[in-house]
N, C-alpha and C positions, 0 to 999 in steps of 0.2 A: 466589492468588498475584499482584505485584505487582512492578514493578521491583525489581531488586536495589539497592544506593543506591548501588552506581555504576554502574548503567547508567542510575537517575534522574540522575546527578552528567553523563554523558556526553551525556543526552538532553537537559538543561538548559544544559550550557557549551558544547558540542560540536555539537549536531544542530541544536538550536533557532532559533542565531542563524546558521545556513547556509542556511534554508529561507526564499528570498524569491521572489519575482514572478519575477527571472530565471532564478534557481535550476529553478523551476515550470516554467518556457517550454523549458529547456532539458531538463526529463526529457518534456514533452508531445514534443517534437520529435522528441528518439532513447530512446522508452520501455525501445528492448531496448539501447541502448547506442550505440556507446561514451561513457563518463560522462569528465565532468570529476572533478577528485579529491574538489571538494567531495561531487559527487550521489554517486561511491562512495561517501563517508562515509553521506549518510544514507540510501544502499541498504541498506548493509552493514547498520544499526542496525536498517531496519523489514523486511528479510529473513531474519532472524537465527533461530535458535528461536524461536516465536509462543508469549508470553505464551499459559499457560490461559486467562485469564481477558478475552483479547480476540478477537474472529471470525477465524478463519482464511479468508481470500480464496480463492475460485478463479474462474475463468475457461469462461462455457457459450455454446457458440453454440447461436444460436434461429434459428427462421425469419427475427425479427426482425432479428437481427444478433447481437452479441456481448453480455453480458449479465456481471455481476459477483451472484456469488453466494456464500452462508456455509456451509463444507463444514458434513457433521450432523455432529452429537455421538456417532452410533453406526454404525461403518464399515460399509459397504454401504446406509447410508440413504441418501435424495434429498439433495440439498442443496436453500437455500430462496436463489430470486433475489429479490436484493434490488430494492425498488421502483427506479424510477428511466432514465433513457435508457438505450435498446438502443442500442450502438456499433459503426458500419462497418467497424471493423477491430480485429483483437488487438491494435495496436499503442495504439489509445484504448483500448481497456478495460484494458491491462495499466497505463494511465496511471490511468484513474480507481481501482485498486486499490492506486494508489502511495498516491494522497490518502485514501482512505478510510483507508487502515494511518497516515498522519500525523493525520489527525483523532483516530483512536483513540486518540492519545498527547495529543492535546492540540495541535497542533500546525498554525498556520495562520499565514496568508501577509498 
């Protein structure tokens, strides 16, 4: 399954052209909130129901720190952490899971 072609239509005129450097600095800042209207917009989009056919995020603390990982495909399995920097706080990892769900759409800065 794949966008519906209006939510490609949303993600294209809508999401796309909101997501810039400032936009970025400003959800790095306040990951859990409060947003501007623009960043609710594209919470709202990469929050939404998750695409089958794209990794659903979650969030593991390690020894190391905090850690972004891809729930399993079959409930009660492990999840798999994704390579990549262990983060000092929920509030960066819950940012680096913004980008990872914008990348999966195509979507960069």
């Amino acid at each position: 399954m794949t966008l519906s072609i209006q939510d490609e239509w949303i993600l294209e005129t809508r999401v796309r052209p909101l997501v810039t450097a400032a936009l970025m600095a400003e959800a790095a800042a306040r990951p859990t909130g409060p947003y501007s209207r623009d960043l609710v917009e594209v919470m709202d989009f990469v929050r939404r129901n998750p695409d089958p056919d794209k990794p659903r995020y979650l969030i593991v603390r390690t020894a190391a720190g905090f850690a972004v990982g891809v729930r399993p495909p079959v409930r009660g399995g492990a999840p798999r952490l994704l390579d990549g920097p262990r983060h000092a706080t929920r509030d960066a990892a819950e940012h680096a899971v913004l980008v990872h769900r914008l990348r999966d759409y195509g979507v960069t800065w």
